[in-house]
C-alpha positions as a Markdown table, in Angstrom:
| # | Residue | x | y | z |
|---|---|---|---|---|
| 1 | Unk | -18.8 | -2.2 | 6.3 |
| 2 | Unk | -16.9 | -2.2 | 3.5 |
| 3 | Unk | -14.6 | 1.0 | 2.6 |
| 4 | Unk | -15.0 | 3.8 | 0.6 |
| 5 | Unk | -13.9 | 3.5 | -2.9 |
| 6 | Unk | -14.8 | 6.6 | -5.2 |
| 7 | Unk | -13.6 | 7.8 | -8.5 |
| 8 | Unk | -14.0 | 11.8 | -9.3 |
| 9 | Unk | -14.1 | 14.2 | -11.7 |
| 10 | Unk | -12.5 | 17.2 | -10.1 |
| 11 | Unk | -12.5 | 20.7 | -11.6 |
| 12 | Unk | -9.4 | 22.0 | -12.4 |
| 13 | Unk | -7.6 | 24.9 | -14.2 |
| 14 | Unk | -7.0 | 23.0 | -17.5 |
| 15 | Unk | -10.1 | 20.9 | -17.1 |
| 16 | Unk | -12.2 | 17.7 | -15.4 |
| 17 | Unk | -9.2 | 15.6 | -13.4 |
| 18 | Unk | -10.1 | 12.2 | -12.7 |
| 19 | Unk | -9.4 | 11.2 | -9.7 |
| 20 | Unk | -9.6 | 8.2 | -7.1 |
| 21 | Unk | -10.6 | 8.3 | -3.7 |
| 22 | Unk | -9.7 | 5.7 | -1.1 |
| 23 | Unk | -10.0 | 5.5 | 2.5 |
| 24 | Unk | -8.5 | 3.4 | 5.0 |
| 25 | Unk | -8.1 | -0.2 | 5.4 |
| 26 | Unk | -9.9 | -0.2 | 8.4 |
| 27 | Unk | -11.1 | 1.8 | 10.8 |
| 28 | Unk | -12.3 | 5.7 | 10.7 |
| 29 | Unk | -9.3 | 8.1 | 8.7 |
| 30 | Unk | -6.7 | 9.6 | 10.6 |
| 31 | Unk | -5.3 | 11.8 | 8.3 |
| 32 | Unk | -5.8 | 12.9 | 4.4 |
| 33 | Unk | -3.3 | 12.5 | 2.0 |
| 34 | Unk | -2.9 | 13.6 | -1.7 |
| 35 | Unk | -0.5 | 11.2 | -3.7 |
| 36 | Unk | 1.0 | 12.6 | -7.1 |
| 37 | Unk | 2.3 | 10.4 | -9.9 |
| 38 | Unk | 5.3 | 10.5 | -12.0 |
| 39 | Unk | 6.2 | 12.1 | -15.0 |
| 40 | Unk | 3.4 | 12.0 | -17.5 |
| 41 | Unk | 5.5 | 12.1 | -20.6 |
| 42 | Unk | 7.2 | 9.2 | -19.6 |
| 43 | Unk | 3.9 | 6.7 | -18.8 |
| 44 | Unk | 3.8 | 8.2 | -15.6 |
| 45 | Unk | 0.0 | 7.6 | -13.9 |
| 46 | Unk | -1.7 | 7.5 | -11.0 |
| 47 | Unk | -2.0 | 3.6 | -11.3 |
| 48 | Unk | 1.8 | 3.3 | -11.1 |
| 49 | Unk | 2.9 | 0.9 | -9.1 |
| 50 | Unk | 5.4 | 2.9 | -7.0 |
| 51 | Unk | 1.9 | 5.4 | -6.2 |
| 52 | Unk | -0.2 | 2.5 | -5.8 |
| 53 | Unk | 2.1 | 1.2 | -3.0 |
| 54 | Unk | 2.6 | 4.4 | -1.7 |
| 55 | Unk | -1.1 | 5.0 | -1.6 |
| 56 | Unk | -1.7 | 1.5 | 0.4 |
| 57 | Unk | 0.8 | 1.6 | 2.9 |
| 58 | Unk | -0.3 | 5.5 | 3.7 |
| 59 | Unk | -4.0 | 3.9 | 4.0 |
| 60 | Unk | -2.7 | 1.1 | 6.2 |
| 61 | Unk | -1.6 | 4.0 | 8.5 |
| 62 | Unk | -5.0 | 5.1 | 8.5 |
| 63 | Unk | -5.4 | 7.7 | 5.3 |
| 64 | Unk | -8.0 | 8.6 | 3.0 |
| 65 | Unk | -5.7 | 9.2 | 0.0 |
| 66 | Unk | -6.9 | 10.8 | -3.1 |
| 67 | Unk | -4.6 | 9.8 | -6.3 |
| 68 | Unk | -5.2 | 11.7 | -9.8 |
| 69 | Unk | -3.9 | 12.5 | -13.1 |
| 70 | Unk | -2.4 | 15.2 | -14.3 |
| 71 | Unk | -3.9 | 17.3 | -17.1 |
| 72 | Unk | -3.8 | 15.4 | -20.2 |
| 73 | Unk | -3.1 | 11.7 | -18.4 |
| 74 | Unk | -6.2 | 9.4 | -19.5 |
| 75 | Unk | -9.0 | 10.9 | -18.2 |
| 76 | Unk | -7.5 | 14.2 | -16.8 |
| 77 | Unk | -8.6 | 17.3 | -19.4 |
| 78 | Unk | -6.0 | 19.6 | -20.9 |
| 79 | Unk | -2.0 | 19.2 | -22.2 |
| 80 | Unk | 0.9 | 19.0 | -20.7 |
| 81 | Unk | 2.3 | 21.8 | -18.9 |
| 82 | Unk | 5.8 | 21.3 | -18.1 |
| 83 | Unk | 5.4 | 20.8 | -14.5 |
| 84 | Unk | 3.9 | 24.5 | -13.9 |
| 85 | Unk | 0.5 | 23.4 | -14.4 |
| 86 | Unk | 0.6 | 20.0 | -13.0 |
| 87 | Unk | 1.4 | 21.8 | -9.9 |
| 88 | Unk | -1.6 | 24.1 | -10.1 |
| 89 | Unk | -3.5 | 20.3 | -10.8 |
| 90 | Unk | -2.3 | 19.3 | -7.5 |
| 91 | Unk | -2.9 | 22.2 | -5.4 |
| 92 | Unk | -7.0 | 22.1 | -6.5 |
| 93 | Unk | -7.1 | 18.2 | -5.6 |
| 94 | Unk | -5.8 | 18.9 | -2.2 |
| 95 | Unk | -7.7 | 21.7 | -2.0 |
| 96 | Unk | -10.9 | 19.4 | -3.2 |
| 97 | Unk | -9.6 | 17.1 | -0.4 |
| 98 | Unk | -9.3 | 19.6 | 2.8 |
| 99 | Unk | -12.7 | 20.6 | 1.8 |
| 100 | Unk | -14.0 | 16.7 | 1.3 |
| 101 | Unk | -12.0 | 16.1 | 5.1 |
| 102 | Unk | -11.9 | 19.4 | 6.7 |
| 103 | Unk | -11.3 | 18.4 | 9.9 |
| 104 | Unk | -8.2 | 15.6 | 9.1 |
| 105 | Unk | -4.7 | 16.6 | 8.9 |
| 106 | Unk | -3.8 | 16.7 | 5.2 |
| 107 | Unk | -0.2 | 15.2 | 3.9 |
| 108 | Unk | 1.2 | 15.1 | 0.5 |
| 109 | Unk | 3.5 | 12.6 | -0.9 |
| 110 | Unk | 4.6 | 11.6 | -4.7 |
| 111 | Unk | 7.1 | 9.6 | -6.7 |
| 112 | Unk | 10.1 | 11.4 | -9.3 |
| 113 | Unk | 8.2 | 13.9 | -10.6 |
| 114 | Unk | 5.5 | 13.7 | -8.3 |
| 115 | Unk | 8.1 | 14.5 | -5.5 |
| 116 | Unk | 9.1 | 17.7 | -6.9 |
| 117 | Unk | 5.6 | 18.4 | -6.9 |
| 118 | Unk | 5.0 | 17.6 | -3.5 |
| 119 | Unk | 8.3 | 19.1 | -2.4 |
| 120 | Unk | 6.8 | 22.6 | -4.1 |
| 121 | Unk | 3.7 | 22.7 | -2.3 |
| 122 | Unk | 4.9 | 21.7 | 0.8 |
| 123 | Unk | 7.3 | 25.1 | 1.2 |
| 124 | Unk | 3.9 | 27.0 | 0.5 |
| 125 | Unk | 1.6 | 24.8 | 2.6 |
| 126 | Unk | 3.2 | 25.4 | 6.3 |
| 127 | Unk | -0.3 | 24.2 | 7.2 |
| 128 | Unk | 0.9 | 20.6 | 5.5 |
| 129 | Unk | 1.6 | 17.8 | 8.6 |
| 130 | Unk | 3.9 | 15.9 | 6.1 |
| 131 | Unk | 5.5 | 15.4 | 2.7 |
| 132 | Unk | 6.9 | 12.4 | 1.5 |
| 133 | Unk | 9.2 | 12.3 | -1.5 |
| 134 | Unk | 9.5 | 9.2 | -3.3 |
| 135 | Unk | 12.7 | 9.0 | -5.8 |
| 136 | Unk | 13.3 | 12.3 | -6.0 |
| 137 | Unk | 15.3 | 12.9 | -9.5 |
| 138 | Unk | 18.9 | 14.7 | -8.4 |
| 139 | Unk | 19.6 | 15.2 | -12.0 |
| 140 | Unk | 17.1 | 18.1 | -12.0 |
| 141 | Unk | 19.8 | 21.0 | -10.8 |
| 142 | Unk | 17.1 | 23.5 | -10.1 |
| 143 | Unk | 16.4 | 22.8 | -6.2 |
| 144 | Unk | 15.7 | 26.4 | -5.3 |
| 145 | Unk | 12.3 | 25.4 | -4.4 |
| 146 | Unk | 13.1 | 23.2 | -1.6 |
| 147 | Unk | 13.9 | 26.0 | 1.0 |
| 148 | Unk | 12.4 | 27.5 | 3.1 |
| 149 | Unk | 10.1 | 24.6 | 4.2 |
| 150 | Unk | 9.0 | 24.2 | 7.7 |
| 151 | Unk | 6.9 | 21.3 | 6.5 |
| 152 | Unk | 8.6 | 17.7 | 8.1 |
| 153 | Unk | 9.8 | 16.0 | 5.2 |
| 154 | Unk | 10.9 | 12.1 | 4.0 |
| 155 | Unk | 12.4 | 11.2 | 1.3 |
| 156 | Unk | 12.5 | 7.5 | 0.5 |
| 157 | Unk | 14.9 | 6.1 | -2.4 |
| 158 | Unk | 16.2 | 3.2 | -4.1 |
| 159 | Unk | 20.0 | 2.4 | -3.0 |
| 160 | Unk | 20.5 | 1.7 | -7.0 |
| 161 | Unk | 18.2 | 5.0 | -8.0 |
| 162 | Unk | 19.8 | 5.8 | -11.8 |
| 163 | Unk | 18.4 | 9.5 | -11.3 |
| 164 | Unk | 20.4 | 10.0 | -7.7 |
| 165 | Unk | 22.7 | 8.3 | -6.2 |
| 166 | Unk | 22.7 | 7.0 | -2.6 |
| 167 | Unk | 25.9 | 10.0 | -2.1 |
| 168 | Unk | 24.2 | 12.7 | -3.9 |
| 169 | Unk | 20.5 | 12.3 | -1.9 |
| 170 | Unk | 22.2 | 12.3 | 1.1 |
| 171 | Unk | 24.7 | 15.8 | 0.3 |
| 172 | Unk | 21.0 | 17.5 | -1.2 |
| 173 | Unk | 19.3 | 16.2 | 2.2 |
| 174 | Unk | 21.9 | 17.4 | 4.6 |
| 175 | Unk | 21.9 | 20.6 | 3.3 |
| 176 | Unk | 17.7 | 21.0 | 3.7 |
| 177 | Unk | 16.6 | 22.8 | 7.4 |
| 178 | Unk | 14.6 | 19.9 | 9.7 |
| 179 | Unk | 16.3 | 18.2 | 9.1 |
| 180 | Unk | 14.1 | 15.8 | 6.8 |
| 181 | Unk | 14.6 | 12.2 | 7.1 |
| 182 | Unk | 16.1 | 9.8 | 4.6 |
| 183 | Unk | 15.4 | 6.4 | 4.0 |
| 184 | Unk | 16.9 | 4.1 | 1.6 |
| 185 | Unk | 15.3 | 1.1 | 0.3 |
| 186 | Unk | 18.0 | -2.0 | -1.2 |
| 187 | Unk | 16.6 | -2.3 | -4.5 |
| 188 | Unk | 17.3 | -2.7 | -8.4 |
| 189 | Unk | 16.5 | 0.6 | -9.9 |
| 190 | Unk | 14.4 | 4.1 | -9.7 |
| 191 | Unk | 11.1 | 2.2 | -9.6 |
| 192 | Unk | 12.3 | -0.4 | -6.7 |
| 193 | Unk | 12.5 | -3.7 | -8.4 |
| 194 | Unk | 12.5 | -6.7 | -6.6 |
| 195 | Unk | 12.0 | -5.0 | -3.3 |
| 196 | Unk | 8.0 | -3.0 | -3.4 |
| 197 | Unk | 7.4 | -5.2 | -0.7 |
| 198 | Unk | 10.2 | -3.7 | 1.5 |
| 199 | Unk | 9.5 | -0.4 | 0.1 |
| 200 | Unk | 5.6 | -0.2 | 0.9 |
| 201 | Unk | 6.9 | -1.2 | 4.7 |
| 202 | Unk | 8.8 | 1.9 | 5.2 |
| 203 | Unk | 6.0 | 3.9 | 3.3 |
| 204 | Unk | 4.1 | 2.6 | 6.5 |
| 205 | Unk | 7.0 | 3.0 | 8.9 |
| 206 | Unk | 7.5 | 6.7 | 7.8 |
| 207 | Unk | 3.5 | 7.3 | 8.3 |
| 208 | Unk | 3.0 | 5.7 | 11.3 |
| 209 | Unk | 3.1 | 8.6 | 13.1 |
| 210 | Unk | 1.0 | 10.9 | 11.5 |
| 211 | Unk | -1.7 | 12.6 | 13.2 |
């Protein structure tokens, strides 16, 4: 039987938020995850290819992962909001999600922006089994939204990330509670040229575990 592969139009504060709904590779899902995208004013989507890898290696785990866009992206109703209501965007899809899967655990993940996003939700969602963040951007000084969290969390970066450095992920990481686990992926640059390969393998390595 071939898997489930659904696109949505999910009602959200600003508007209809298209939306795409895949489950797993094989197999009945084991978990739920929400993945969000990075920044929209800078071509960010939800058909990036640093979410679309994320996406698949979480379904390879054994996910049904539900990717959108933000307010104003393509399809997604509404204008830019400056992070605040990209949030509130997220919370209703995983919200639409838990309802869609209530009996699954739910995880959320997301790349740069995305991962602040995640990151935010995840210290108000104790109920959350996982977040992963993706290139999180250390050149955003505001991190006051990272504690408390008893959420586990994994942040997976690029060893040549021009928005943090190998040295400053590490000093922002050590200083969270969890701890959270850090992963570094060699590659070129924030998005992980030359190595998505590498990169979708510890997206499944750090999911592996989930349940």
């Amino acid at each position: 039987m071939p898997r489930r592969i659904e696109t949505h139009r999910i009602a959200g504060p600003a508007g209809a938020l298209e939306a795409l709904l895949e489950e797993p590779e094989s197999g009945e899902p084991r978990f739920a995850a929400l993945v969000c995208h990075p920044h929209p004013q800078h071509g960010g989507t939800m058909h990036n290819k640093v979410v679309y890898r994320l996406a698949r290696g979480l379904r390879t785990c054994g996910a049904v992962v539900l990717r959108f866009n933000y307010r104003g992206v393509n399809l997604s109703e509404g204008e830019y909001d400056h992070g605040v209501g990209e949030t509130e965007d997220a919370r209703t899809c995983l919200h639409w999600l838990s309802e869609r899967y209530p009996a699954l655990p739910l995880v959320i993940a997301g790349f740069s922006f995305g991962s602040r996003i995640s990151l935010r939700i995840a210290s108000q969602r104790p109920d959350l089994r996982q977040c992963i963040a993706v290139g999180f951007p250390a050149v955003y000084k505001d991190r006051s939204y990272l504690e408390p969290c008893t959420v586990p969390r994994t942040f997976i970066h690029s060893t040549n990330d021009q928005f943090g450095s190998v040295e400053e992920l590490t000093a922002i990481v050590n200083e969270l509670s969890g701890p959270p686990q850090l992963q570094f992926v060699p590659a070129s640059d924030h998005f992980f040229a030359d190595a998505l390969d590498a990169y979708e393998q510890k997206v499944i390595e750090c999911s592996a575990a989930i349940s």
